[in-house]
Each structure stands twice: as C-alpha cells, then as structure tokens.
C-alpha positions as CSV (number, residue, x, y, z in Angstrom):
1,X,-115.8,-128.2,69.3
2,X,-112.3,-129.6,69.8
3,X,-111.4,-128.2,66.8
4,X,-112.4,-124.7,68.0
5,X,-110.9,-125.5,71.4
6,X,-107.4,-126.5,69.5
7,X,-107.3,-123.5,67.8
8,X,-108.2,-121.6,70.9
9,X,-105.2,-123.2,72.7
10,X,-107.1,-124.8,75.3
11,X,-106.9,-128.4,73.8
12,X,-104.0,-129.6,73.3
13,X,-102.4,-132.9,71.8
14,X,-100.7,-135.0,75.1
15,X,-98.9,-138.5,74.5
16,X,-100.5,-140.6,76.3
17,X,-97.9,-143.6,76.2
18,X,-97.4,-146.2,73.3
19,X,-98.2,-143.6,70.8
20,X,-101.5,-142.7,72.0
21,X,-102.4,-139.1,71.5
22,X,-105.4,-137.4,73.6
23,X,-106.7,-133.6,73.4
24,X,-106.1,-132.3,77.0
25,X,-107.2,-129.1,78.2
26,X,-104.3,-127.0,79.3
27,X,-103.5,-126.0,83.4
28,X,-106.4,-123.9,84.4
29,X,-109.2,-125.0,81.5
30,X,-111.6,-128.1,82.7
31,X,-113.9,-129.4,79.8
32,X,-116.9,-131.4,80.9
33,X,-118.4,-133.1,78.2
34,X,-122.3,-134.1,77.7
35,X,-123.2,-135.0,74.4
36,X,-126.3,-135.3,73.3
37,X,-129.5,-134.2,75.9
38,X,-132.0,-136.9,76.1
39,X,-135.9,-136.1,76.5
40,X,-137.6,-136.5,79.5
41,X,-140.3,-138.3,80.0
42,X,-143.1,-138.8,82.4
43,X,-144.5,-142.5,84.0
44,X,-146.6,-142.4,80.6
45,X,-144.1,-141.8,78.1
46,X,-145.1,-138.3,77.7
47,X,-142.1,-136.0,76.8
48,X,-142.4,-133.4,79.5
49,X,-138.8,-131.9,78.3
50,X,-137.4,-131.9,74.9
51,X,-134.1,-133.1,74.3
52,X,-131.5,-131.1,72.5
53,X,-129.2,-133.7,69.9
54,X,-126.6,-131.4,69.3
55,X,-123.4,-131.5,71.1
56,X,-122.9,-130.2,74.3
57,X,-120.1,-129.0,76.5
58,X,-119.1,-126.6,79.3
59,X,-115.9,-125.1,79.6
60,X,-114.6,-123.3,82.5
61,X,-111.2,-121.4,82.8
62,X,-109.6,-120.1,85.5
63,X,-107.1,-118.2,83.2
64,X,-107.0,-115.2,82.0
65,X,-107.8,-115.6,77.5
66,X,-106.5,-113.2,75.1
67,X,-108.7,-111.5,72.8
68,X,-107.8,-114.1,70.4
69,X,-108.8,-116.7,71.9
70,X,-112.0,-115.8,72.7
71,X,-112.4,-114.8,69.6
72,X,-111.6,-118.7,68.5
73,X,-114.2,-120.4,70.7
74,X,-118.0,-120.7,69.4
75,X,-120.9,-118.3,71.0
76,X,-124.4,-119.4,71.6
77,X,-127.5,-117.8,70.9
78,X,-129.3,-117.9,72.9
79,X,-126.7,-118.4,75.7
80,X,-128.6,-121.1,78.2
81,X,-130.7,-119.9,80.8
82,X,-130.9,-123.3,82.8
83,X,-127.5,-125.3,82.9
84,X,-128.2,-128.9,82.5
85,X,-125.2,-129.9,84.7
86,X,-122.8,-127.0,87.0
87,X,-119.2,-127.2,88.0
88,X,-119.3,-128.4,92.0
C-alpha cells in the first residue's frame, strides 16, 4: 500500500529529526490506517462476523488527482459496501 501510495505521490518521505525518515501524506491526503479486521464474536465465542486479515486503509483526498495517479493507487473488487470505520 505505501508503495502504491509513493508512487501515486501521496506518500511521501519527511525527515523527521535525527535522521528519521516517515512516509507522510501530502497537504490535502489523510491516510487512516486499520490493519488487519478482527472477528467478532458473541458472549459464546461464536463468530457472528468474519474478520478480514488483509490490510486495510482508507484514504481521503481533498485534492484534485491526475489521471496518473489514480491510475497508480490499487482498486477493490468488490468495493466495500459497509465501511468498518468513516472519516468524522
């Protein structure tokens, strides 16, 4: 995903102080990451929900993207119906 993001322009590399580095997003991109979606379980341990291991991310811009770099950034199929978190 960063890598995508990098080569989408909307990560980049920020020195951080004392030679740190950290992949930002740029002025107008806002990256919340989740990880991994746990299962969810009932009071008996039953999984009511499955989880989802992969990866998982939501990006919103408030900038306009060039055709390239939406061409950069992954696509999902299916997109998701049911957002496990939302921007406020």
């Amino acid at each position: 995903m960063d890598d995508a993001l990098e080569a989408a322009g909307i990560l980049v590399e920020q020195d951080m102080g004392e030679g740190e580095l950290a992949l930002m997003p740029v002025p107008g991109a806002y990256l919340d990451r989740i990880g991994p979606i746990p299962p969810q379980y009932d009071a008996d341990g039953n999984i009511v929900k499955p989880g989802h291991p992969e990866y998982h991310a939501n990006l919103r811009v408030t900038i306009e993207l060039t055709e390239e770099q939406v061409a950069a950034l992954p696509t999902f199929d299916p997109l998701p119906s049911i957002p496990y978190r939302v921007f406020a």
